[in-house]
C-alpha positions in Angstrom: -47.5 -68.4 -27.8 -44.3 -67.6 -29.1 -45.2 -64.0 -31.3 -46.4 -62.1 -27.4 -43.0 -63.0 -26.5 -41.1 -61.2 -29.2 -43.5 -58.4 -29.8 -42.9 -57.8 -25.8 -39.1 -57.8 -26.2 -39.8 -55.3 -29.4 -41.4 -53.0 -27.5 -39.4 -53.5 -24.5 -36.5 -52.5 -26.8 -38.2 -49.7 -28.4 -38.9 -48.3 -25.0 -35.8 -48.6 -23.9 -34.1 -46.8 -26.9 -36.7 -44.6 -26.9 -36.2 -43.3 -22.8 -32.2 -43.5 -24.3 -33.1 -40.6 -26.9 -35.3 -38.8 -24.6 -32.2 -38.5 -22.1 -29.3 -38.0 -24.8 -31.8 -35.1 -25.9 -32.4 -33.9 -22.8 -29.3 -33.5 -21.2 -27.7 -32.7 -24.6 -29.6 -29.8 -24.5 -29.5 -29.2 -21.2 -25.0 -29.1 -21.6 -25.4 -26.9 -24.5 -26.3 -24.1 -21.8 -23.0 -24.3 -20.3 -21.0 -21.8 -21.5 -17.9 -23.8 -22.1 -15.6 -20.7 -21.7 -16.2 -20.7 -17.9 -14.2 -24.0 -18.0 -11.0 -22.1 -18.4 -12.2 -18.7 -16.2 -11.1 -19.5 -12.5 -10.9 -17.2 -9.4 -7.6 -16.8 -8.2 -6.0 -14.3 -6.0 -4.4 -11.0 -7.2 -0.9 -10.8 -6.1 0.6 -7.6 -4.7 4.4 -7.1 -5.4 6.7 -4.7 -4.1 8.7 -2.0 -5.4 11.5 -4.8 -6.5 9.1 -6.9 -8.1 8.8 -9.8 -5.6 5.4 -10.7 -3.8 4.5 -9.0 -0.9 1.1 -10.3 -0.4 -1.9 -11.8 -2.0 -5.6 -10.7 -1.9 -8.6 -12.3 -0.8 -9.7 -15.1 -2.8 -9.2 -18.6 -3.9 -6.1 -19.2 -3.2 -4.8 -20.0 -6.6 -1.9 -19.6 -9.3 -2.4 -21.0 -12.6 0.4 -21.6 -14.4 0.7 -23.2 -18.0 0.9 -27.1 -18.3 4.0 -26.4 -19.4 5.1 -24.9 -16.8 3.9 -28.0 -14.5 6.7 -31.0 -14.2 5.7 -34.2 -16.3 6.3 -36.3 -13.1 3.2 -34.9 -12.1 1.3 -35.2 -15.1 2.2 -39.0 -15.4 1.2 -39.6 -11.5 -2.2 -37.8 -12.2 -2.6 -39.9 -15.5 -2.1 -42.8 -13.5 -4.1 -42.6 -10.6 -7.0 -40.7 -11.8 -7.4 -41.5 -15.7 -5.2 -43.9 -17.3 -6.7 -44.1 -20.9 -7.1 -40.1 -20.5 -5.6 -39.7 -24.2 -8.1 -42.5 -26.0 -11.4 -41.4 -24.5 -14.0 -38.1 -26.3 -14.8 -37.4 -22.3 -16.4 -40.4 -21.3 -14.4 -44.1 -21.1 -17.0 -47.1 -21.4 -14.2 -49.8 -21.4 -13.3 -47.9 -17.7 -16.9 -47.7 -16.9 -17.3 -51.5 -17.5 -13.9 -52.1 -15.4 -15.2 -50.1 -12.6 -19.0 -51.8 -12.6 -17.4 -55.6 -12.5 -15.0 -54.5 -9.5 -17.6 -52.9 -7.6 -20.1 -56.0 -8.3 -17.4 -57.9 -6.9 -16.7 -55.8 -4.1 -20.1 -55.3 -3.4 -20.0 -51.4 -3.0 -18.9 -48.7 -5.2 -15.3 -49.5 -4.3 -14.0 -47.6 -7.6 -15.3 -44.7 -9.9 -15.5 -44.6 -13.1 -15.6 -40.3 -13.9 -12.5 -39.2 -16.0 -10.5 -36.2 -15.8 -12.7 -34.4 -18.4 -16.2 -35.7 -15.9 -13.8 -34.2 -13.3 -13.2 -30.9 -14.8 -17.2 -30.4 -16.0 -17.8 -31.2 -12.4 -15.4 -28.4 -10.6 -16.1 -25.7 -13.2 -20.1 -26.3 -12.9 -20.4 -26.7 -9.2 -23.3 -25.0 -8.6 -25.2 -25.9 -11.4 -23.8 -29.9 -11.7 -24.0 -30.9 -7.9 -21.9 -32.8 -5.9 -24.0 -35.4 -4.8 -23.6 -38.6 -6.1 -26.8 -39.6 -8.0 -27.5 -40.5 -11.6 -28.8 -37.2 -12.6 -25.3 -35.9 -11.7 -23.4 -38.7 -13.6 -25.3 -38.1 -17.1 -24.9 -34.3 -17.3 -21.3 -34.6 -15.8 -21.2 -37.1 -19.1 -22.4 -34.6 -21.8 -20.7 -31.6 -20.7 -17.2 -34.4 -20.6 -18.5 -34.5 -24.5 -18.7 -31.0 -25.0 -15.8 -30.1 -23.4 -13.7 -33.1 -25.3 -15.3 -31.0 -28.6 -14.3 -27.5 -27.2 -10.4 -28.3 -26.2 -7.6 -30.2 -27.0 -6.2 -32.8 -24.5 -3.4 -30.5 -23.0 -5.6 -27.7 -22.8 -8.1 -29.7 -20.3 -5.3 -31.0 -18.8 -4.3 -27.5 -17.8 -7.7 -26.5 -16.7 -7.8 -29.6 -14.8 -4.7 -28.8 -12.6 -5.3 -25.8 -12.3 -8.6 -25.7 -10.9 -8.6 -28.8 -8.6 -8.6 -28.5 -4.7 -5.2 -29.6 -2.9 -6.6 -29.3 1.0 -5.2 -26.6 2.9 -7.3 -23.8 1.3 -5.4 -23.8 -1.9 -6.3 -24.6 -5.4 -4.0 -26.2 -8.8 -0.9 -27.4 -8.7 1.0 -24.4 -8.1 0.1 -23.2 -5.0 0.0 -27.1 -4.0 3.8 -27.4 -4.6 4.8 -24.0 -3.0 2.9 -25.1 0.1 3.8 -29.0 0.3 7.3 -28.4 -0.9 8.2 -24.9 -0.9 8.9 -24.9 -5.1 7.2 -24.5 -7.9 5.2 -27.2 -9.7 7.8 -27.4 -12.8 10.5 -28.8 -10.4 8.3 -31.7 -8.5 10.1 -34.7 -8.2 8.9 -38.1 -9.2 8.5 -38.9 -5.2 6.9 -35.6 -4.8 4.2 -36.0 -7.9 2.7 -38.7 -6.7 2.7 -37.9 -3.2 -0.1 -35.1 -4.3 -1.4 -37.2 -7.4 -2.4 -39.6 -4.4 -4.0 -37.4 -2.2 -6.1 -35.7 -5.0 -9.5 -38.0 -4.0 -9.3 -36.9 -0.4 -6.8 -34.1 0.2 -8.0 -33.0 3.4 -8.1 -37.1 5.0 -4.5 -37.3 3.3 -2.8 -34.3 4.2 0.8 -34.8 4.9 0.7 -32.4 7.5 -1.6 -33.9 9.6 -1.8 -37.6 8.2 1.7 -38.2 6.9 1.5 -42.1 6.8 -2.0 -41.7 5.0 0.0 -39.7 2.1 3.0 -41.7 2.2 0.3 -44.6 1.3 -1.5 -43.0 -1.3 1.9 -42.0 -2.7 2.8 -45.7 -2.9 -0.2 -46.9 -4.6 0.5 -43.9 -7.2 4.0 -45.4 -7.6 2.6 -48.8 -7.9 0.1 -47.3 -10.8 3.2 -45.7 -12.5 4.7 -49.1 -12.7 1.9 -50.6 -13.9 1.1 -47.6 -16.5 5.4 -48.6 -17.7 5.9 -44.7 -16.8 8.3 -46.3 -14.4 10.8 -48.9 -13.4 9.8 -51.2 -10.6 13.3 -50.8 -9.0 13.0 -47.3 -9.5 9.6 -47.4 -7.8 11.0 -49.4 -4.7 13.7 -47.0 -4.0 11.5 -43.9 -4.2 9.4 -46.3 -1.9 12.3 -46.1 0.4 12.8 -42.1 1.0 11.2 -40.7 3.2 8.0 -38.0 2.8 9.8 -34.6 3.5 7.2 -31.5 3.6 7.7 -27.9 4.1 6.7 -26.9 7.2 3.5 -25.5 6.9 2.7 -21.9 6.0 -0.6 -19.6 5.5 -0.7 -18.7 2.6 -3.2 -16.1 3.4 -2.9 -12.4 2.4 -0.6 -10.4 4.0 -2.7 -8.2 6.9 -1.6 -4.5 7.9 -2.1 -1.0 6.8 -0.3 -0.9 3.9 -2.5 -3.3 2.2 -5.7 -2.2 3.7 -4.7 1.1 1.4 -4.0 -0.7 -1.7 -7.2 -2.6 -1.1 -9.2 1.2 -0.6 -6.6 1.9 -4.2 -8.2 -1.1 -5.8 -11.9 -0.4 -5.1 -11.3 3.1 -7.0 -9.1 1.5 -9.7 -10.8 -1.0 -11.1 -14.6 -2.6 -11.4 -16.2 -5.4 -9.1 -16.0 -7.7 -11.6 -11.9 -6.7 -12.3 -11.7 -7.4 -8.4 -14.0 -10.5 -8.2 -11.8 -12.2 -11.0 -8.6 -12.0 -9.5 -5.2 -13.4 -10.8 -4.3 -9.9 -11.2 -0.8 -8.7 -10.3 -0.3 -5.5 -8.2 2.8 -3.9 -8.2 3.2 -1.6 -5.9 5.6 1.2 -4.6 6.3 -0.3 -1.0 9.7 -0.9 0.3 8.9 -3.9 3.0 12.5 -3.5 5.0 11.2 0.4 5.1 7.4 -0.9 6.1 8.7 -3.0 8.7 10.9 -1.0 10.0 7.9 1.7 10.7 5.6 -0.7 11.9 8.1 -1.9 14.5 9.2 1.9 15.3 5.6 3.1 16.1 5.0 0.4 19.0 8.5 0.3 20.6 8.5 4.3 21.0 5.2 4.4 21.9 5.8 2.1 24.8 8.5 4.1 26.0 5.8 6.8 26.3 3.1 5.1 28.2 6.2 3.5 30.6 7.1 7.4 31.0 6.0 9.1 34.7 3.1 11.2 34.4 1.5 9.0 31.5 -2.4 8.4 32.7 -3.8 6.7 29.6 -4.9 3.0 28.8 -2.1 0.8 27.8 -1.7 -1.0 24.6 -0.2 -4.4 26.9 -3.4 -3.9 28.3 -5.7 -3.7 25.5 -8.3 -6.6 25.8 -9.2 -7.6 22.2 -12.6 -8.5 22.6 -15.4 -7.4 20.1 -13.2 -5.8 17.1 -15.0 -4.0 14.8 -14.2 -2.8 11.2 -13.3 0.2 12.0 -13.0 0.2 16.0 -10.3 2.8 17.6 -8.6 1.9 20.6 -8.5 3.7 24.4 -4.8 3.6 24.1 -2.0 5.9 22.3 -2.3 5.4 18.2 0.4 6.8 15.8 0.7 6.8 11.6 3.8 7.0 9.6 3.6 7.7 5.7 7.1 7.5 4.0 7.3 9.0 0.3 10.3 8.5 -2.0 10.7 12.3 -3.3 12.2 11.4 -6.7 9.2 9.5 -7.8 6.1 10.2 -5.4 5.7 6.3 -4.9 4.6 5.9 -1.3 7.3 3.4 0.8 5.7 2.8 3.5 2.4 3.5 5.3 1.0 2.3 8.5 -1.9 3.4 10.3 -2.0 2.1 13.7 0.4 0.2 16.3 -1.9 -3.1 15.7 -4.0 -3.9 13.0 -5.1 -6.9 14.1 -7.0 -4.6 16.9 -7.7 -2.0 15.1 -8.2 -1.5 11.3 -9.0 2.2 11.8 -6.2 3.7 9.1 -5.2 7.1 10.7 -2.5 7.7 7.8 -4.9 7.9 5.2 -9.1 7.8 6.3 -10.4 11.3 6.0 -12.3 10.7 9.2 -8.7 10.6 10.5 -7.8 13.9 10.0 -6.3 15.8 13.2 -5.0 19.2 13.6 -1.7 19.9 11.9 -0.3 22.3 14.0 3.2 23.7 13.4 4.0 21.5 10.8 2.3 23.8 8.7 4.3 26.5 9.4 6.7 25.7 6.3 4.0 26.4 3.9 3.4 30.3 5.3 6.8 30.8 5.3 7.4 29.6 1.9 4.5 32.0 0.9 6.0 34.9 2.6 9.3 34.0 0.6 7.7 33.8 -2.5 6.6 37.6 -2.4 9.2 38.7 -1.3 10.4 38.5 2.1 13.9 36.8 3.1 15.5 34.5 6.2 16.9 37.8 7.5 13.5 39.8 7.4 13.5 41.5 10.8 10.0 40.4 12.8 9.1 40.9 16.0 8.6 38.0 18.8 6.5 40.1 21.0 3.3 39.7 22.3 0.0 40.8 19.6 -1.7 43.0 19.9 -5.9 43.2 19.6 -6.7 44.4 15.5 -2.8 43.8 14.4 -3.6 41.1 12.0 -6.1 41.4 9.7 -9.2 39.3 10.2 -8.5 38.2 13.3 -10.9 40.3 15.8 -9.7 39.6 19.1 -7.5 36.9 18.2 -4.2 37.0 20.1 -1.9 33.8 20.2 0.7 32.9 22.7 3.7 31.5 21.8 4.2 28.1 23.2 6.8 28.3 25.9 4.9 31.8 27.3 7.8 34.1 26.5 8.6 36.5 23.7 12.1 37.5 22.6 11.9 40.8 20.5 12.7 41.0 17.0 14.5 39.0 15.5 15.4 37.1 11.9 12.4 35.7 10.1 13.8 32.2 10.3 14.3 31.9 13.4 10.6 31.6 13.8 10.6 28.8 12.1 13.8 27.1 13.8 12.4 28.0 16.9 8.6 27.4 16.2 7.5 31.0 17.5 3.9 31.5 16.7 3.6 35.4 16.6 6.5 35.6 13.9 4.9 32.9 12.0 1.6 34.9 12.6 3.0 38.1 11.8 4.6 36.5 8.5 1.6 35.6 7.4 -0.1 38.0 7.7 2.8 39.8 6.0 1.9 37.3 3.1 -2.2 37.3 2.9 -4.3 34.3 3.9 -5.0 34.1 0.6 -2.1 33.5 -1.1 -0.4 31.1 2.1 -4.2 29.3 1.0 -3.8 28.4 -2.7 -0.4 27.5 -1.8 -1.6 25.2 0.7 -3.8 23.7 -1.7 -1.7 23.6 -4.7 0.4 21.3 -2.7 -2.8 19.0 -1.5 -3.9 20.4 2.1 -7.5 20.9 1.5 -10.0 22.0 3.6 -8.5 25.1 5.1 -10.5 27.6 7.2 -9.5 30.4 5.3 -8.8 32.3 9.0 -5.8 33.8 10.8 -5.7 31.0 12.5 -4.7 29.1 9.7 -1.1 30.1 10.0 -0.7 28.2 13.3 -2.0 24.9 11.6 -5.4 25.1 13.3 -7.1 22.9 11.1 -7.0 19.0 10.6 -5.7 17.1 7.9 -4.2 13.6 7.4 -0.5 12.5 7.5 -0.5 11.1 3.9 -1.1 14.5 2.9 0.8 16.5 4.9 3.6 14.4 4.1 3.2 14.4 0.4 3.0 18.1 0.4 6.3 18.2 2.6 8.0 16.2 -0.5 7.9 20.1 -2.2 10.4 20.9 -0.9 13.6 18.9 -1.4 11.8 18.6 -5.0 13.3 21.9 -5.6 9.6 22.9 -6.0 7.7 20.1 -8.0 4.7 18.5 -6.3 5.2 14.9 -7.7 1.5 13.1 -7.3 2.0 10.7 -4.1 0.7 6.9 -5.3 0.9 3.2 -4.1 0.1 1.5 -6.8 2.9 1.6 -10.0 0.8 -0.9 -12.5 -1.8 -3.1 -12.6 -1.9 -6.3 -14.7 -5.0 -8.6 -15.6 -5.0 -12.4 -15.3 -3.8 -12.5 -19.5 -1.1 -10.0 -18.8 -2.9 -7.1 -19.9 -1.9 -3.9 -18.2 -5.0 -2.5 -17.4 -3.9 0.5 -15.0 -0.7 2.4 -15.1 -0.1 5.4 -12.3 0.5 8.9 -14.2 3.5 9.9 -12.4 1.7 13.5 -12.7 4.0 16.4 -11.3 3.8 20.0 -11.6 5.5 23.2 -10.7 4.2 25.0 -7.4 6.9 26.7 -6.0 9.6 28.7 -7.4 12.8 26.5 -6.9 14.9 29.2 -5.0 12.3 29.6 -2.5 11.7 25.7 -1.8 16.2 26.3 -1.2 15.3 28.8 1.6 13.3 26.6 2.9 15.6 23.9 3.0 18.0 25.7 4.2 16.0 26.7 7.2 14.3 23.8 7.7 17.9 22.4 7.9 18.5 24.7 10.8 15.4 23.6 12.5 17.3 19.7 13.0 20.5 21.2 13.6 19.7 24.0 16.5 16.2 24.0 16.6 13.0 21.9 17.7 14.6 18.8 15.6 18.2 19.5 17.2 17.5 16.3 19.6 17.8 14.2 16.4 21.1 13.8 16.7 21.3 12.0 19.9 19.1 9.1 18.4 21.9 8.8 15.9 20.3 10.3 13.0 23.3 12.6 11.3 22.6 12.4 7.9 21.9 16.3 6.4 18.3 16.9 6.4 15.1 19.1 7.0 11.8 18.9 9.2 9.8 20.7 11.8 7.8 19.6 14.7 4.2 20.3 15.2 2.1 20.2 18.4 -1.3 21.0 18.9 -3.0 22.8 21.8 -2.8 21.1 25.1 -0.5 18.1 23.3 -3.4 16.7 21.8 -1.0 15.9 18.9 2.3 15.3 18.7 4.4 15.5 14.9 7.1 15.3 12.9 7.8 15.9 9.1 11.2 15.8 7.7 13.0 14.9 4.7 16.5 14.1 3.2 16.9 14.4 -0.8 15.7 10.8 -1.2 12.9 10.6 1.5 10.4 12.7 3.0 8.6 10.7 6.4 5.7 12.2 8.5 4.8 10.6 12.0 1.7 11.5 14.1 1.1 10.3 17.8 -2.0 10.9 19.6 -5.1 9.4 21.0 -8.4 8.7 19.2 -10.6 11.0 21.1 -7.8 13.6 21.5 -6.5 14.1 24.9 -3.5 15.5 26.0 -0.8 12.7 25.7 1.3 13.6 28.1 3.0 17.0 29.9 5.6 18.1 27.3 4.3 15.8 25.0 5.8 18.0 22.1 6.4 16.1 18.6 10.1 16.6 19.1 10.0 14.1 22.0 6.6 12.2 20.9 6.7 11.6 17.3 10.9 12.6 16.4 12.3 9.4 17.9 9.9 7.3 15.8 11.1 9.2 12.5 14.6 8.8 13.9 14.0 4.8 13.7 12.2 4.9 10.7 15.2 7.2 8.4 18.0 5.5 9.9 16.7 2.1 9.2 16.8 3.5 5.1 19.3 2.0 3.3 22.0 4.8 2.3 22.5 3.0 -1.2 19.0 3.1 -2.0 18.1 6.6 -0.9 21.2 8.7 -0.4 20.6 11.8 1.9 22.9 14.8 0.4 22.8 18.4 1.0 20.5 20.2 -0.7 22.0 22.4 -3.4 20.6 25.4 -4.7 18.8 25.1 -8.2 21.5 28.2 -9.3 24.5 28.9 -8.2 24.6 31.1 -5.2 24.8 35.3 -5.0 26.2 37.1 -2.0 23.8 40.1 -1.9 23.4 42.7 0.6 19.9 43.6 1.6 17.9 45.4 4.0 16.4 43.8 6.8 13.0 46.0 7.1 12.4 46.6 2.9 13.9 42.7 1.9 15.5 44.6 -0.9 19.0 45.5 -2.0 20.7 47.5 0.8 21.9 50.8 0.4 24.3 53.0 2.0 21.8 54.0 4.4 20.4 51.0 5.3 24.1 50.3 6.7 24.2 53.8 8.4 20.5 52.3 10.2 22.0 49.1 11.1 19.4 46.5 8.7 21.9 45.7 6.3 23.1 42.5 6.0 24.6 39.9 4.0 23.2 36.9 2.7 23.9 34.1 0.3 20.4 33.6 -2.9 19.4 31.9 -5.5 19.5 34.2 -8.6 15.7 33.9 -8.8 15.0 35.1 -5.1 17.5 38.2 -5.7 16.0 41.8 -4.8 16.6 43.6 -8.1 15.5 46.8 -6.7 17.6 48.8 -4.1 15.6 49.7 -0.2 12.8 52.0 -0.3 12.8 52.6 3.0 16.7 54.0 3.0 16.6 55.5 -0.3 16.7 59.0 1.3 18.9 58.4 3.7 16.0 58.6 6.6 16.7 57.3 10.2 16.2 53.6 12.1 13.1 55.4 13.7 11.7 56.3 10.7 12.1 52.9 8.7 10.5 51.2 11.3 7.5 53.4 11.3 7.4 52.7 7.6 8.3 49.2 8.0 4.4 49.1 9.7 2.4 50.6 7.1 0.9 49.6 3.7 4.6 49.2 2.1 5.5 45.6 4.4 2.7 43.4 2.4 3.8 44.6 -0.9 5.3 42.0 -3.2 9.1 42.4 -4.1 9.6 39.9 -6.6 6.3 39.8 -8.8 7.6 37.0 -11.4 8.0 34.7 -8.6 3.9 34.4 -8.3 3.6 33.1 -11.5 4.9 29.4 -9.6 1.5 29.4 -7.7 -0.2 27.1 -9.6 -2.7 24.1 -8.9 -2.5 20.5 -10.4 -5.5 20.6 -12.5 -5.9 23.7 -14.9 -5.3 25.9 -11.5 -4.2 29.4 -11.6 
């Protein structure tokens, strides 16, 4: 009777070491298709700095730092020990002596009062989540088991301590210890005190339930019972451990420590997405440095809404009002009923961009009129500059007589029937070349270009960045649409004595290991000869001292600079580029669906007061504004008015000689063709009319047209 017995406990025992096998197999294999390397792979945010090196914002994502243990204060590590896995050093991943503690208790208790999982079951259990579960079952427990095994073989103990900490949730939307000091306590992990590391050691199991911001007893408990563990672990004194019971639990207030939302980083997010690969993105922990001044950025994002209400509280102003706006059903990429402007601030010296906002709210509206291509609008005036630099570069001078009058039908070539008004409706004879630019007439300008071919005023255009151009008469009036980050950028030619310096936001770029995986070119290249960008200086200087910028001054902007306005037909839209040496700053004002703003609304009383706001909030000993100097010195000349070469005795007997200060490169070399025979005022200016006013003077100075890229 007996031998049944035994032979049933034999088989019994067989059987069960046989279903033992079957599992250790099983789930051994099963581990060994974890790749163990995603263990110490986790998500975190990319962190955008500023152009001093401090963070500006963060980018979507977990929001996580990892940090070194090292780098993580031993309080902690003792208070995590403690409370979550005290025999953490003595275990291979799995503890059977705390397994057998945590069965009696909860036969005791009569529930599962206490788990038994160790920080290594942890860590397999946050790095697999998808794959392990979170549900509590046995299936869960016994692969959580041999991946603790395989990870126990893979790292040492401070290396899966590091994981650990790292990866674990704190509540509040932030992950690892790092980002759970800097919210809780407003400093980094390595300077938690011993009050402090338990206090988050305690609320590890149940952050969200123990959150000392909205359950402060509940975490003052847990940090007790961490302090109690401590004790008990002889990581602490019990006196020491009554006192700390003592003090009282002392938070930061709390902060979102979510990214940073305006224009400026929606365009280092568009940056990023041409930069680097999904899975570079996806990854995160990269660090962004960036050009962007934030004093500069604020300072723009605060001028564009307080002038902007002056002008929808001005008489006459018919529009929607921003106060007004209802925010209701935002989209993506939604414009807005009421006025919208764009500021794009470049630092000349280096091209980085300072500051760039695309809109009054971007909470409202995420449409980014400073960069988007779709948010191109007519350029108007503001491109003047560029056909008077052309006309320079072949030859023709500030003094160049030019008449003001009205055109007439088939004057200038290619333009049919084409006949321009100037803006005010009155014409003032002829008159010196730069004074269409300081006074913004359009039929000098026209007349000047069409002294220097749409052609050449073109490829200059482009060789600066204006694309797109119509490649029409009308082009000279800025009849054609572009954005303000690239008119801006091609403004910063100028004070660069004639460099185009690539415009860019983003300096470097840095992987999660410290890797620099992107580094901006800092291309530049000759485009303009550096005498002529002077002349232009110089009259662009005019322009803010007498001319449509002159009002400058009474917003308490005196420092010595250069700019011109630019409005386009029926005040549609409203600009203002200028520059000092250190900064060049465009604004545009206008309406979505372009409408006339308001009567008068001209960029000198639109879009100047918010460049006036933005330049004098620029810190003089950061970007000094001194007056331009010529790239040579200076060489009193005297030249002819009609010819724009060296005057002669009979181009003072005709009254178009004159004296003016140039740059050795811009110089006539040879003397007036016009006078050379001593001919009368009547007969230069019917010479002054034919074939001979479009000739080039100064052939060498072509040779600075030149594009980026292999151009000619």
């Amino acid at each position: 009777m007996r031998w049944p017995w035994r032979r049933w406990c034999l088989w019994t025992g067989l059987s069960v070491l046989a279903v033992i096998a079957i599992v250790c197999v099983v789930y051994g294999i099963w581990a060994s298709t974890f790749d163990m390397e995603a263990v110490k792979e986790m998500p975190q945010r990319s962190t955008v700095y500023d152009m001093d090196g401090k963070v500006y914002s963060r980018l979507q994502g977990e929001n996580r730092i990892v940090v070194p243990v090292a780098q993580v204060s031993r309080n902690f590590i003792n208070a995590l020990l403690a409370r979550e896995d005290s025999r953490f050093y003595w275990h291979k991943g799995i503890d059977p002596i705390g397994i057998t503690r945590a069965v009696v208790r909860n036969v005791f208790k009569g529930a599962t009062a206490q788990g038994a999982s160790t920080l290594t079951q942890q860590l397999a259990r946050n790095s697999f989540p998808e794959r392990v579960g979170q549900h509590k079952s046995l299936h869960r427990k016994l692969l959580e088991a041999f991946l603790s095994i395989r990870i126990e073989q893979r790292y040492k103990k401070e290396e899966i301590l590091e994981h650990y900490v790292n990866r674990i949730y704190f509540g509040a939307g932030v992950y690892g210890i790092e980002a759970a000091s800097l919210m809780y306590f407003n400093h980094h992990a390595a300077e938690l005190t011993q009050g402090e590391a338990a206090m988050i050691a305690g609320i590890i199991r149940s952050p969200n339930r123990f959150s000392p911001f909205t359950n402060p007893k509940g975490a003052r408990r847990e940090r007790d019972t961490v302090l109690d563990r401590l004790v008990k672990a002889e990581k602490l004194m019990q006196a020491e451990a009554d006192d700390l019971k003592k003090e009282p639990l002392i938070v930061a207030k709390k902060r979102l420590l979510t990214a940073q939302e305006n224009y400026a980083m929606d365009a280092v997010r568009r940056e990023l997405d041409l930069l680097l690969s999904d899975d570079q993105r996806d990854d995160g922990g990269l660090k962004v440095y960036t050009t962007l001044d934030p004093g500069l950025q604020s300072a723009a994002e605060k001028a564009i809404d307080f002038q902007l209400r002056k002008v929808e509280a001005r008489p006459g102003y018919h529009h929607p009002k921003k106060a007004d706006f209802s925010k209701e059903a935002k989209e993506e990429e939604l414009q807005t009923p009421y006025l919208q402007g764009a500021v794009v601030v470049i630092d000349n010296r280096t091209g980085g961009i300072r500051a760039l906002v695309g809109g009054r709210d971007f909470s409202e509206s995420k449409y980014n009129r400073a960069i988007l291509p779709q948010a191109a609008r007519q350029v108007g005036s503001t491109f003047k500059p560029f056909v008077y630099a052309t006309a320079f570069s072949r030859g023709m001078l500030p003094g160049a007589s030019i008449s003001d009058g009205p055109l007439e039908r088939g004057e200038i070539e290619g333009a049919a029937g084409w006949t321009p008004e100037n803006s005010d409706g009155t014409y003032k004879g002829s008159m010196r070349a730069e004074e269409g630019l300081i006074q913004s007439r359009n039929t000098m300008s026209v007349r000047i270009g069409d002294r220097a071919g749409l052609e050449p005023v073109s490829k200059f255009a482009e060789s600066v960045g204006i694309q797109h151009l119509p490649r029409q008469p009308a082009e000279y009036l800025g009849a054609f649409e572009s954005t303000v980050a690239d008119v801006t950028a091609a403004y910063t030619v100028f004070p660069n004595n004639g460099v185009r310096r690539q415009s860019f936001l983003i300096e470097r770029i840095d992987d999660a290991s410290g890797e620099i995986i992107y580094r901006s070119a800092h291309i530049s290249a000759p485009v303009l000869d550096p005498g002529v960008s002077y002349l232009i200086n110089n009259v662009l200087g005019k322009v803010m001292e007498r001319g449509t910028g002159a009002t400058v001054k009474t917003m308490g902007f005196n420092k010595p600079s250069a700019g011109k306005t630019g409005t386009t037909n029926d005040f549609h839209d409203a600009w203002f580029v200028g520059y000092t040496t250190s900064l060049t700053c465009g604004v545009w004002v206008g309406l979505d669906r372009p409408q006339t703003i308001i009567s008068k609304g001209y960029g000198a009383a639109v879009a100047l007061p918010i460049w006036a706001d933005v330049m004098n909030s620029a810190m003089p000993q950061r970007y000094p504004a001194a007056a331009f100097k010529p790239p040579s010195p200076l060489q009193r000349t005297q030249v002819c008015s009609i010819s724009n070469e060296t005057a002669t005795g009979a181009c003072e007997r005709a009254g178009t000689a004159y004296s003016i200060e140039l740059p050795a490169s811009v110089v006539p070399h040879d003397s007036c063709h016009v006078h050379r025979g001593g001919g009368n005022s009547n007969d230069s200016r019917n010479d002054s009319n034919g074939d001979t006013s479009r000739r080039p003077v100064n052939e060498g100075i072509l040779r600075s047209f030149r594009r980026f890229f292999g151009g000619k």
